[in-house]
N, C-alpha and C positions, 0 to 999 in steps of 0.2 A: 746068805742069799742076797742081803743088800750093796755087800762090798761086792757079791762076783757081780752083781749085774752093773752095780757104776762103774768097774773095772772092763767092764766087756768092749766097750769101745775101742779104749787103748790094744785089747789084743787083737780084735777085728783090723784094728790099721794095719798092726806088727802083720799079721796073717797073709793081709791084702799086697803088704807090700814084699814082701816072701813072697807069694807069688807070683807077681811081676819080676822078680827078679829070677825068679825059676823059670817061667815062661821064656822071659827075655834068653834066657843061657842055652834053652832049648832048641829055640831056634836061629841061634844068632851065639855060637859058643864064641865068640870075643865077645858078648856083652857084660858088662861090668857093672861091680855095685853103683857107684856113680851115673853111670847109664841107666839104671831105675830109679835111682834118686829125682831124676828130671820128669819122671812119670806121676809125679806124688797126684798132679792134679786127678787123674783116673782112682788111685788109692783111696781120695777121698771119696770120690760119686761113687764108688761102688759100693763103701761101707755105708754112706748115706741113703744111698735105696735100701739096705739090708735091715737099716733100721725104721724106715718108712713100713717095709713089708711089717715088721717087728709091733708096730704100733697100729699097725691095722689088725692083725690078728688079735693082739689084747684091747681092742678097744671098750670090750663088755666087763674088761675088770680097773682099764685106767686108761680114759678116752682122751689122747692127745690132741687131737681133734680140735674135740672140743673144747679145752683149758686155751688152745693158741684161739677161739674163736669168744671167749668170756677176755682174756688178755684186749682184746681190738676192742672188743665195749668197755673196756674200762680207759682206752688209751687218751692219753692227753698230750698234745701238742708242744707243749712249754716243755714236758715230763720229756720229749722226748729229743728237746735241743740237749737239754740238758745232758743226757744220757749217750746221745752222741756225741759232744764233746768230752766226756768222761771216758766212751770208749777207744777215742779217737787218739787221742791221749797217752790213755795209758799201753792201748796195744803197740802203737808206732814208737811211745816213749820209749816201751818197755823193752820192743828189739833191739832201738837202738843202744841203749844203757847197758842192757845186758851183753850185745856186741863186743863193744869198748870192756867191760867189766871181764870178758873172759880171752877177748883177742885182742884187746889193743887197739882198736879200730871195728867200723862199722862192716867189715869184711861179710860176719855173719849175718849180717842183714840183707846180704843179696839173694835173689831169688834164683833156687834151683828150677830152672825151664830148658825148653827143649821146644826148637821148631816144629811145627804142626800143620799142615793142611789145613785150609782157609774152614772145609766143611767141621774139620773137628774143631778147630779154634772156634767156632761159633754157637759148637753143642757145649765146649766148656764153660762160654760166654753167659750161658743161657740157664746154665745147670747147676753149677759150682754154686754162686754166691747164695741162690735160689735154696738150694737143699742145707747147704753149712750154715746157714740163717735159722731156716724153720725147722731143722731136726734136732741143731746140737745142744741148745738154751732145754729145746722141752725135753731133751733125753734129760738130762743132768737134773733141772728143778723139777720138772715133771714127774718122769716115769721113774729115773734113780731115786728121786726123793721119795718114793711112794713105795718103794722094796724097802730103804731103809728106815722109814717109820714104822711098813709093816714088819721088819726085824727089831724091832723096840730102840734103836739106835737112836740117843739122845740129840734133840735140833743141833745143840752145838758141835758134836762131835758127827755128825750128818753134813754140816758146811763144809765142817773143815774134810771132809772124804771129799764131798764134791768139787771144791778149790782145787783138794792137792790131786785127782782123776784128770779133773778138765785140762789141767796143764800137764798134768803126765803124758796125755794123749798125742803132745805135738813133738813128743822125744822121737816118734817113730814115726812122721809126718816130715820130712821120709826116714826110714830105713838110714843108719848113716854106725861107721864103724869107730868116727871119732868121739870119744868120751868129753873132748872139751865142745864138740856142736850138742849134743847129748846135753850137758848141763846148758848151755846157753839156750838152746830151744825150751827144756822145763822153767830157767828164770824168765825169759821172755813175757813167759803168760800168764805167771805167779799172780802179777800185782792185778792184773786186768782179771782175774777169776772172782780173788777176793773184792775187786768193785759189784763186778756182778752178782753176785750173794748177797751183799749189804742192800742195792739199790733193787734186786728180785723182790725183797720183802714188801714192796709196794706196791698193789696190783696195777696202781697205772701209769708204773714204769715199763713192765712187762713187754707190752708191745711195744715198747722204743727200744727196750734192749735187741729185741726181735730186730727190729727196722733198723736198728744203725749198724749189730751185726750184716746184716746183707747188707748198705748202703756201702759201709766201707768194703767188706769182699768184692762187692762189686768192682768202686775204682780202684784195687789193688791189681784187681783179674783184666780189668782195663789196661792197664801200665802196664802188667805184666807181658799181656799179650800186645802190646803195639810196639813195645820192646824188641820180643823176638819176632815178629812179623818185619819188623827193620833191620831186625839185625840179619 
């Protein structure tokens, strides 16, 4: 029960992103895997409301809610430059290393997008960073932690599920048939999971891991979108 439910995320993407790419073929039979690769943004907010609904239905056996609302009373300001520059770090270090480590260049480090209407660029703007902030930290430490305890799964051997799930999850963020973006999207996120596991253990880190997670998806989704809004 504790591995299917930390695992649930990564199939929820796999599912979402099948679908899009089924949809796309349906009605547009020249659309291509690559052609919903540029979709990932939608992949995500849709799995990310799934799990919002997810955590409101169980909130009388493991109330996320409330853990992300005891994390902000505990937050500390210093705790949380800190924890920004740590993430900051090692997510952007980690694309770029792992880039070079499997292509020879930061090739993989470029973002899959796709032109959008000014009104959807704005719902992404608004949504994305917002829900991949406050849902993915508390699924993982939160609610997967709390199936894997209640499956008697030892702390340590509970981290190390949640490290090696959290970066499983962006093998199929998007969808992709090449086995070398496949490996480099799992090393990307390797290092940045295992920071976040270590520095979790402190309750008033918590909401700064929260806050620099969205801080940076923020100006990622920023760049990303002024990008193709120019291009």
């Amino acid at each position: 029960m504790g591995i299917g439910v930390t695992l649930s995320r990564t199939v929820l993407f796999l599912l979402a992103g099948l679908l899009i790419y089924g949809i796309g073929r349906l009605v547009v039979p020249s659309f291509t895997l690559p052609d919903s690769q540029r979709l990932w943004f939608f992949q995500v907010i849709g799995v990310n409301v799934i799990f919002l609904v997810i955590f409101f239905l169980n909130r009388k056996t493991i109330n996320v809610f409330l853990a992300v609302r005891q994390f902000w009373k505990d937050f500390k300001w210093l705790n949380f430059l800190w924890m920004f520059l740590g993430f900051a770090v090692l997510s952007i270090g980690g694309i770029i290393l792992s880039s070079f480590l499997i292509f020879g260049n930061d090739s993989g480090s470029q973002n899959l997008v796709i032109s959008l209407p000014l009104v959807t660029t704005i719902l992404i703007l608004v949504f994305f960073p917002f829900l991949q902030a406050f849902v993915e930290l508390p699924f993982y430490f939160v609610f997967a932690n709390y199936y894997l305890e209640k499956a008697s799964i030892p702390p340590l051997a509970a981290g190390f599920l949640i490290v090696f799930f959290l970066a499983l999850q962006h093998v199929v963020i998007p969808i992709s048939d090449d086995i070398r973006f496949v490996v480099f999207r799992f090393l990307s996120f390797i290092l940045l999971a295992v920071f976040i596991l270590i520095a979790w253990r402190y309750p008033g880190n918590r909401f700064g891991l929260i806050l620099s997670h969205y801080v940076l998806d923020l100006l990622a989704t920023l760049q990303t979108l002024a990008l193709i809004q120019d291009a």
